[in-house]
C-alpha positions in Angstrom: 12.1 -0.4 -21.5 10.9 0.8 -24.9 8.1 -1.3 -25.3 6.6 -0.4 -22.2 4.5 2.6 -23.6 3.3 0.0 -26.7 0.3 -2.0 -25.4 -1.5 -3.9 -27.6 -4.9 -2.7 -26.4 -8.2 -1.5 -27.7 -10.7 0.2 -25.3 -13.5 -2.7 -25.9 -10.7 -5.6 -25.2 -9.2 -3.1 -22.1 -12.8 -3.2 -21.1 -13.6 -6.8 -21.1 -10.5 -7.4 -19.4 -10.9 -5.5 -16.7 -14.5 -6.7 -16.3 -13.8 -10.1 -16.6 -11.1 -9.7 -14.2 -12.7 -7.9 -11.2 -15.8 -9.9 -11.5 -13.8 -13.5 -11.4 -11.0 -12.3 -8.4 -13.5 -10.7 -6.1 -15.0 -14.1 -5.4 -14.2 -14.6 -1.7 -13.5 -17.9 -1.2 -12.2 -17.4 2.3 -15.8 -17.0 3.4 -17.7 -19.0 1.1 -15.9 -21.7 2.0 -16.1 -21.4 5.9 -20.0 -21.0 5.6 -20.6 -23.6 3.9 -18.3 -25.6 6.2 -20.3 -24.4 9.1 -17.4 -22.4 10.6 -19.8 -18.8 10.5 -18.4 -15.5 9.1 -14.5 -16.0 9.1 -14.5 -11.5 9.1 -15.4 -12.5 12.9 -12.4 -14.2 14.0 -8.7 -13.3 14.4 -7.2 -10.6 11.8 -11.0 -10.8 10.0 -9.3 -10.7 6.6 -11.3 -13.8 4.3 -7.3 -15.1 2.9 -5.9 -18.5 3.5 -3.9 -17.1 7.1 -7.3 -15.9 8.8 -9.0 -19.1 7.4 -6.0 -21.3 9.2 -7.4 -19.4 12.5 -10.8 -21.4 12.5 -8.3 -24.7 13.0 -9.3 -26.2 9.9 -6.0 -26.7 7.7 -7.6 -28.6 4.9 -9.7 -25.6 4.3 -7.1 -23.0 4.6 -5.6 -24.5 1.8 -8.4 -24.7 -0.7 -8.9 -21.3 0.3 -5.4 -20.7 -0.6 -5.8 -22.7 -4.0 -9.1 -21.0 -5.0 -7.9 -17.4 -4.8 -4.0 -18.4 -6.1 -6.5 -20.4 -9.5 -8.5 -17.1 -9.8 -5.7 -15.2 -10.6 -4.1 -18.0 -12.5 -7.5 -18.4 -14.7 -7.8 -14.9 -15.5 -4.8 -14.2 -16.6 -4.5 -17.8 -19.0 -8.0 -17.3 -20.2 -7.7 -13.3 -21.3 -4.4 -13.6 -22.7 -5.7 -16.7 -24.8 -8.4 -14.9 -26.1 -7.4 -11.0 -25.8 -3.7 -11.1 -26.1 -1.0 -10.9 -23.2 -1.4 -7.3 -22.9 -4.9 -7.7 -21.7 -3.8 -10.5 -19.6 -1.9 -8.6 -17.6 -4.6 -6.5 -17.4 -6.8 -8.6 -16.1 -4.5 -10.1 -13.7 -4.5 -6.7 -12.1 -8.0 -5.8 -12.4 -8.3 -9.6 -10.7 -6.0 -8.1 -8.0 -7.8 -5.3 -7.1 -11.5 -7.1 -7.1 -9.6 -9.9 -4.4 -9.2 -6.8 -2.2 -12.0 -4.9 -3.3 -15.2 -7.4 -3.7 -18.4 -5.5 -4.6 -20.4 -8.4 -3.5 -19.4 -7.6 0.2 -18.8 -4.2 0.6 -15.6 -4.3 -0.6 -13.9 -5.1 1.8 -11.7 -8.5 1.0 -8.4 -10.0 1.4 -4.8 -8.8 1.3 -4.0 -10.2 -2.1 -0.8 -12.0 -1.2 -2.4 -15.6 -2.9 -4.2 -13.7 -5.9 -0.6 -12.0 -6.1 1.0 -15.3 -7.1 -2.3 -17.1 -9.3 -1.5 -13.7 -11.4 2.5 -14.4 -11.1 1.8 -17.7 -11.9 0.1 -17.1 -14.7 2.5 -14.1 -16.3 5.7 -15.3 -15.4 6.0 -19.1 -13.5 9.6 -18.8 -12.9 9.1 -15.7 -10.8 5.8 -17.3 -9.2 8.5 -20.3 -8.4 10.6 -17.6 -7.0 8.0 -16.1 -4.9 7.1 -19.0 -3.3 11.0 -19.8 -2.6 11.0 -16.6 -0.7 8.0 -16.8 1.4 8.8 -20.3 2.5 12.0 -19.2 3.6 10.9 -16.5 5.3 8.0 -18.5 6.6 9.9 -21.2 7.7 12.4 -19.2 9.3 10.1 -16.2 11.3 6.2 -17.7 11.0 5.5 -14.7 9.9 3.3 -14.7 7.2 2.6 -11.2 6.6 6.3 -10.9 6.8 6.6 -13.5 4.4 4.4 -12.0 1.7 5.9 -8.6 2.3 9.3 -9.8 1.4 8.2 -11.9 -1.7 6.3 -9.4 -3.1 9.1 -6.5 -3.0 11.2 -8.5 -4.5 9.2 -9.8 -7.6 8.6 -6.3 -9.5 12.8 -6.1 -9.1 13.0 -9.2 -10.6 11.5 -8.7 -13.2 12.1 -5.6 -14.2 16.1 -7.0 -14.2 14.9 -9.7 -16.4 13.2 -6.9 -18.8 9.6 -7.6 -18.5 9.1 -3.7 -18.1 4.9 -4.2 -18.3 5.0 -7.0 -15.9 7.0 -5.3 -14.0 4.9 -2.5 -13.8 1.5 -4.6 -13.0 3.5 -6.3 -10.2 4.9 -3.0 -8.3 1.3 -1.2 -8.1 0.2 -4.6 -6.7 2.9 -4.6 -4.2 2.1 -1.2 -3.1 -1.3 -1.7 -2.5 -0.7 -4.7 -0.8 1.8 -3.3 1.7 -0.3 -0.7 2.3 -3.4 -3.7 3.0 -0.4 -4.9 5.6 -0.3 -1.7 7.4 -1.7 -3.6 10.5 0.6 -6.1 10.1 3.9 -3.5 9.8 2.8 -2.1 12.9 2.8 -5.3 14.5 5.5 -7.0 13.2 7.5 -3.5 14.3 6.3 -4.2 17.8 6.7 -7.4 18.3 2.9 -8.7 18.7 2.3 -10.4 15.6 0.5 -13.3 15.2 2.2 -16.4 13.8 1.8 -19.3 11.4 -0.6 -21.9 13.1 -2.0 -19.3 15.8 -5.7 -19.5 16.4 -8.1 -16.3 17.0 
């Protein structure tokens, strides 16, 4: 864990990393995509979150998963495209500052998805074994519950673990805060889940 205080960061690079990386993950696909589909403001139907689950709501699978895709790639491209030109340090970085724009999109009102796909474009990007692991887990718990907010609270819990047993103490780090914030995002969902009125894989709004 020694290297975990050693970041290879200037304030200009930290900067540009975390610009770049809000900027590019607070695109909200989600919704872009369903207007320009026709489908109307997706924040009206079901959970109103603008992720791949609430997307699956409108009925329209095809566009579910692009909207799965497109925020997953977001992360993904940050994180390839900083680290290439900045240094892994600022990669992970920007992964997180992608993270938090997903959630947190200034162009509408801040108020945007749960993460769980911009989780693993970021993971993917870091570390693809553990995105490969992530994706093991959520599709058993998927496939097993149709939960999918129980899904992506499972997976992400046990990524930071992961890889803080592997070593990558930074990573790690990035990983946890994400997971945090995006349990707390699934607040809703806990209380749901906890009482028995979730809504499954495949239900409509």
């Amino acid at each position: 864990m020694a290297d975990f205080w050693t970041w290879q960061l200037t304030l200009p690079t930290a900067l540009a990393a975390i610009v770049i990386g809000y900027l590019l993950g607070s695109i909200p696909f989600g919704l872009v995509l369903t207007r320009m589909a026709g489908l109307g403001d997706v924040r009206k139907i079901g959970s109103g979150n603008i992720g791949a689950t609430n997307v699956l709501r409108t009925g329209n699978k095809p566009l579910a998963a692009a909207t799965l895709l497109l925020d997953a790639f977001k992360g993904t491209a940050v994180v390839l495209v900083v680290s290439h030109f900045f240094g892994e340090d600022a990669g992970v970085l920007a992964g997180f500052a992608a993270f938090i724009g997903h959630i947190f999109p200034v162009w509408i009102g801040f108020k945007g998805g749960k993460g769980v796909a911009t989780y693993l474009g970021i993971l993917l990007g870091l570390a693809p074994l553990m995105a490969l692991i992530f994706a093991i887990v959520w599709l058993a718990i998927a496939f097993t519950t149709r939960y999918s907010s129980l899904s992506a609270l499972v997976a992400t819990l046990v990524i930071p673990v992961a890889l803080w047993i592997l070593g990558a103490d930074k990573i790690a780090a990035a990983m946890a805060v994400m997971t945090i914030i995006c349990w707390y995002k699934h607040k809703a969902n806990i209380i749901r889940l906890t009482a028995g009125n979730e809504s499954k894989i495949g239900a409509k709004g």
